[in-house]
N, C-alpha and C positions, 0 to 999 in steps of 0.2 A: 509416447509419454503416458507414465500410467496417472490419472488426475482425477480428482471426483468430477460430477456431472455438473458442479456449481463451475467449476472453474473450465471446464472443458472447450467452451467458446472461445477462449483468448489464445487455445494452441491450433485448433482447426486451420488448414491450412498453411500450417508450417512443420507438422509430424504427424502422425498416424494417433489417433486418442484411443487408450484403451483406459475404462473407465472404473475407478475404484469407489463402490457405490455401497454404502452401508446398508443395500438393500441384498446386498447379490450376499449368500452363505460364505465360508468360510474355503467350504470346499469346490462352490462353482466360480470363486476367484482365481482358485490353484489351478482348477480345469481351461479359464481363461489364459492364463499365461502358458501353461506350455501347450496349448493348441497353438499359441503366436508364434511359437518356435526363437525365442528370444537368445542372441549371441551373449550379447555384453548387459548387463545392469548397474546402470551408475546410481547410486543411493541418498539423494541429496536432502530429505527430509526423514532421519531413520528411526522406526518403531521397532518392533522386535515381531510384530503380526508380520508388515512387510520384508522383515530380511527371512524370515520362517516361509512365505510363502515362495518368496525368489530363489530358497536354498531347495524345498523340496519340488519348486518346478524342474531343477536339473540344469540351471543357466549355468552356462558355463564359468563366464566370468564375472564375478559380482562384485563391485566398491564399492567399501563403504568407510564408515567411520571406523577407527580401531581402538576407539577409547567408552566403546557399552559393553553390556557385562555380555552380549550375544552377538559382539562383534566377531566370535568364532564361525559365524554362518555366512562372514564375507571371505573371500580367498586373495582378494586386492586392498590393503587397508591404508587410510591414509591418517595421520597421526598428527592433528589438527585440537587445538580446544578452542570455540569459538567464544568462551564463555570469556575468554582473553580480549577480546575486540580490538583486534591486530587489523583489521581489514573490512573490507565491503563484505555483506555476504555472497552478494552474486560472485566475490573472488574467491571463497570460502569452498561455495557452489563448484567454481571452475578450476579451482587444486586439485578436484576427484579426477580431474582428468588429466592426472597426470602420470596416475597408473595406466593411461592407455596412450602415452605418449605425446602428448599435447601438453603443451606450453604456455598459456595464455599469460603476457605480462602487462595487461593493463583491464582499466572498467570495461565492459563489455557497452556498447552502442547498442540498446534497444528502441524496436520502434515496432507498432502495431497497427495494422493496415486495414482501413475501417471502411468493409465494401459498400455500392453503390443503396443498397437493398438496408444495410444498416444504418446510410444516412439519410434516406428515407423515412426512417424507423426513427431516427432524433429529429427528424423535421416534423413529424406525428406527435413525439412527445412535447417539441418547441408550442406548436400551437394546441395543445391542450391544455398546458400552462398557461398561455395567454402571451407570450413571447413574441416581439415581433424583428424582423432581420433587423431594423435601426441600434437595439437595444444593446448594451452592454454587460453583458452575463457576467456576477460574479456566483460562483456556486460555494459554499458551504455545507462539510460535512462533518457534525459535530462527533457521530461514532467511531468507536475505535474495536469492539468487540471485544473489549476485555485486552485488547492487543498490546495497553500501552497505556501511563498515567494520561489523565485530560484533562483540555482547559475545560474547564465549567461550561454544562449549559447556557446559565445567565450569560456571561463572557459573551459567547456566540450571539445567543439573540444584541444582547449590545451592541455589539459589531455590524449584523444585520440593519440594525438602524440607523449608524452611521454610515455606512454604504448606502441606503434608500436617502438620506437626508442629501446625498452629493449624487445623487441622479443613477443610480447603479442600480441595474434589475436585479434583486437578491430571493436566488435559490435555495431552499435549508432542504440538503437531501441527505437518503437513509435508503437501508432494506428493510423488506416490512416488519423485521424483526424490532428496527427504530422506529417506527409509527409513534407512538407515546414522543420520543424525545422529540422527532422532527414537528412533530404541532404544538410541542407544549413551546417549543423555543419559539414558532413562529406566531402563536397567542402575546408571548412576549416582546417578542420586537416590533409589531403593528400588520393592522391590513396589508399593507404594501409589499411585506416579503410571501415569497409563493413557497409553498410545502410542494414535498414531492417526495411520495415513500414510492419507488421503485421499486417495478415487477416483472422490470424487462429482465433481457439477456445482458451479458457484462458487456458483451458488445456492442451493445445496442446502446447502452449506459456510457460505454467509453467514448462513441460516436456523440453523445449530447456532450458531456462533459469535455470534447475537442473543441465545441462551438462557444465555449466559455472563454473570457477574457482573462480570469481569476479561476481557481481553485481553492478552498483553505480546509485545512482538515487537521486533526489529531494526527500520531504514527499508525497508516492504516492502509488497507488495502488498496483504496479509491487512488487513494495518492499517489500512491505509483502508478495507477494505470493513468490517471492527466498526465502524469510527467512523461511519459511513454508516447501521448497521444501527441505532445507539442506544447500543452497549455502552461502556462506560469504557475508555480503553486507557494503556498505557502503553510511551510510546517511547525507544528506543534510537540516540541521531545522533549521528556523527561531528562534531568542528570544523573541517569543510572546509566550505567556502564552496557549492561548488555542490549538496555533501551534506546539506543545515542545511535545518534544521524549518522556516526562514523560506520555502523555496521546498517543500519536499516534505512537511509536517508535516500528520496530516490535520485533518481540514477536520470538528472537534467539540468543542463545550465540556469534552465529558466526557472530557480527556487529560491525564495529564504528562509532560513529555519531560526524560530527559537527555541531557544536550551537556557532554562531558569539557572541560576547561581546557588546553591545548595549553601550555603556560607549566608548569606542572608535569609533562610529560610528557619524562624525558630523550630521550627516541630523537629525539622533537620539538623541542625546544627550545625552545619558544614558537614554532615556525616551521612550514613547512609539515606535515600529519598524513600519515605516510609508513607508517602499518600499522595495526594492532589494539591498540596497545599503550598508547593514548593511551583505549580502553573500559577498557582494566583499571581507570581511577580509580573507576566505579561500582558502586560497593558493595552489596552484595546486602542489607544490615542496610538502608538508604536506600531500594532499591525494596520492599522490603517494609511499611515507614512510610508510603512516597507512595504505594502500594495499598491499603494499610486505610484511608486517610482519605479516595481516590478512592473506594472501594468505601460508606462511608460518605456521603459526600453525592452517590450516586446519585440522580439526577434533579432535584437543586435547582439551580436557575436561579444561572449562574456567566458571568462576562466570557465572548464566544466571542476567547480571542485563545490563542496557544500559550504551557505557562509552561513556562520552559526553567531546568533547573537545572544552574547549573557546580558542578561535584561534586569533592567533596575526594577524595584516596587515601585508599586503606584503613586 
């Protein structure tokens, strides 16, 4: 799997990492790939730097998308717009493969296997925090990286406090890139909730984030690696079409999502969602109802499909 070095920890131990590193040139990238001597390349994130590097490494077989304007540099194309939001991505993902004879007709089961040495690594980070095994973890993470509309800061710390008020040890985390958001929320919600800008590995972050009871977060990366890991989460989606839990929701029984009602949103109209303002309908009194009753039937066997709630104003 070709991946940057940020993400490179979560395929270790399930494919060979070869690493696409915004530090390495243009030409000792080209050099990396046909030293690998690569058969097949399946294309499932496509820029035009990557299909230019795969075409002039000499891969033989390459799939890709057939709807870019350089989708000439694939020889396997498949004929997909996902801008339509017909499907999961990960299904999106595993259509590619059907230029090479695979069939895949349903969600893919993932799971992420969190070794001895990395939950070590989360028992380091538990008692740095001030954590103790009794405690109830709920984690909170208000960023989304630009990935996706969000529920407000404020929102969060509010929710932090009402978690801390019903005995929950509340987590507000980030990468360091969130440093400002994760403290400024947690100045707002009181002493009691713990900051935590993280600087670990994602694996070492996914292994603390298992030991949580809760998860809550924006459309974002973190969230799919809890749901992956086992833990309950709960999402925050935009009612935009290519933003929506139908294509990006993760991929676990144990979640609830909401998805504001654009029809009651004036800035909206019922029409396109043109900001943040269309999250204000979700109610902090509501996620804390659909967390105590997630948290409550942790681990009993539930439909895998996403339940999506349109959510009144305050």
């Amino acid at each position: 799997m070709l991946v940057s070095p940020y993400t490179a920890p979560l395929i270790e131990g399930i494919a060979r990492v070869l690493l696409y590193s915004k530090t390495q040139t243009f030409f000792e990238t080209l050099a990396m790939l046909r030293q690998s001597e690569i058969d097949v390349a399946v294309v499932a994130f496509p820029r035009f730097r990557i299909a230019l590097l795969l075409w002039l490494a000499g891969i033989p077989i390459r799939v890709g998308t057939g709807y870019r304007w350089y989708s000439f540099l694939f020889n396997r194309k498949v004929f997909e717009h996902r801008k339509t939001v017909e499907k999961h991505e990960s299904e999106y993902n595993l259509s590619l493969l059907r230029e090479l004879g695979c069939h895949p007709n349903k969600l893919p089961v993932v799971r992420l296997n969190i070794t001895a040495q990395e939950e070590q690594a989360s028992e380091k980070i538990r008692k740095s925090l001030g954590i103790k095994k009794k405690d109830v973890i709920i984690v909170l993470h208000p960023g989304s990286g630009g990935s996706a509309r969000e529920w407000k800061p404020d929102r969060f710390a509010e929710l932090a406090h009402e978690f801390v008020k019903r005995g929950y040890k509340v987590v507000i985390a980030g990468g360091s890139s969130e440093s400002e958001l994760v403290n400024s929320i947690t100045r707002k919600a009181g002493d009691a909730v713990i900051p935590f800008v993280s600087n670990v590995s994602l694996k070492e972050y996914a292994a603390f984030i298992q030991t949580a009871q809760l998860f809550v977060a924006n459309s974002t990366g973190p969230l799919h690696i809890a749901a992956i890991v086992g833990t309950p989460v709960i999402g925050f989606y935009p009612p935009v079409r290519v933003m929506s839990p139908k294509r990006w929701g993760p991929l676990t029984e144990k979640k609830v999502i909401f998805v504001p009602d654009p029809k009651k949103c004036p800035r909206c109209n019922g029409k396109i969602c043109r900001g943040s303002d269309c999250m204000d309908q979700i109610a902090v009194h509501s996620v804390v109802e659909a967390s105590e009753k997630l948290m409550q039937s942790y681990g009993k066997k539930r439909k895998n499909k996403i339940t999506s709630k349109r959510v009144k104003g305050n």
